[in-house]
N, C-alpha and C positions, 0 to 999 in steps of 0.2 A: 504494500500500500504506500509505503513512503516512497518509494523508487518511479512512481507517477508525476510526470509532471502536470502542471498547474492548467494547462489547456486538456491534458485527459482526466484529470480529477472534477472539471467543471465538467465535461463529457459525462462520466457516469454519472454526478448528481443531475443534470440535465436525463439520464435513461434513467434513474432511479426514479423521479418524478413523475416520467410518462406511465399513464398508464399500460400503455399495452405491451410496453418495453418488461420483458420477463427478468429475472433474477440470472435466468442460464442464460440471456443473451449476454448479460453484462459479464456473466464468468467466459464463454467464448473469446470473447472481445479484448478485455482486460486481463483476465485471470481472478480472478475476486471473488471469492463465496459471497452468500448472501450474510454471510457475519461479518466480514469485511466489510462487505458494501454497508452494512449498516454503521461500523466503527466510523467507516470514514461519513459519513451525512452527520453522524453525533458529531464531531470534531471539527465540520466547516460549517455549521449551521446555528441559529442560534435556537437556545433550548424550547421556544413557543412552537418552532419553526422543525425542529426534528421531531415533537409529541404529535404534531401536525400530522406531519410528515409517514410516522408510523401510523396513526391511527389511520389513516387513509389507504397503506398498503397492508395492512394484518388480515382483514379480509378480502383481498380481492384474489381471484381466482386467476386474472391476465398476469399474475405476479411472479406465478410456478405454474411451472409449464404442465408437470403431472394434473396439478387441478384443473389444468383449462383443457388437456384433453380430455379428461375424465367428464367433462361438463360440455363437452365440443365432441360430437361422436367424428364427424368427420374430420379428416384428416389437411388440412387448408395450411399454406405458407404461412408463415407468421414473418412483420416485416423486423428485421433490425436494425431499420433507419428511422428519424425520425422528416417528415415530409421536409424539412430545412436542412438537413445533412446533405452537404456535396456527395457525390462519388456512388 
């Protein structure tokens, strides 16, 4: 997590935030468990803003991918960009 620089650290709290952006897209991309991912949003965030923050992803299901297929019978791409991501 420290070995991120400052434009991929804003990166993953920008995917942490999206909704539809999964946990395992962000371990793909970065290498980051979802404990990690969470370390790091406690650390650059401030405290109103991270309880926010989790309360808004503990339930959702676009968050783990196991849940949303479990909840998604079909089998559908899921994107790992967000519609403003070059490339």
């Amino acid at each position: 997590m420290n070995d991120l620089t400052r434009a991929e650290k804003d990166r993953v709290i920008q995917m942490a935030w999206e909704d539809r952006t999964s946990f395992d897209a962000i371990r793909t991309q970065f290498a980051l468990s979802p404990g990690e991912v969470i370390k790091l949003m406690r650390c650059e965030m401030t405290p109103n803003s991270f309880r926010m923050w989790r309360k808004r992803t503990a339930g959702r299901s676009t968050k783990h991918e196991r849940r949303f297929e479990a909840q998604h019978e079909r089998n559908e791409l899921r994107r790992f960009r967000c519609k403003s991501q070059r490339g």
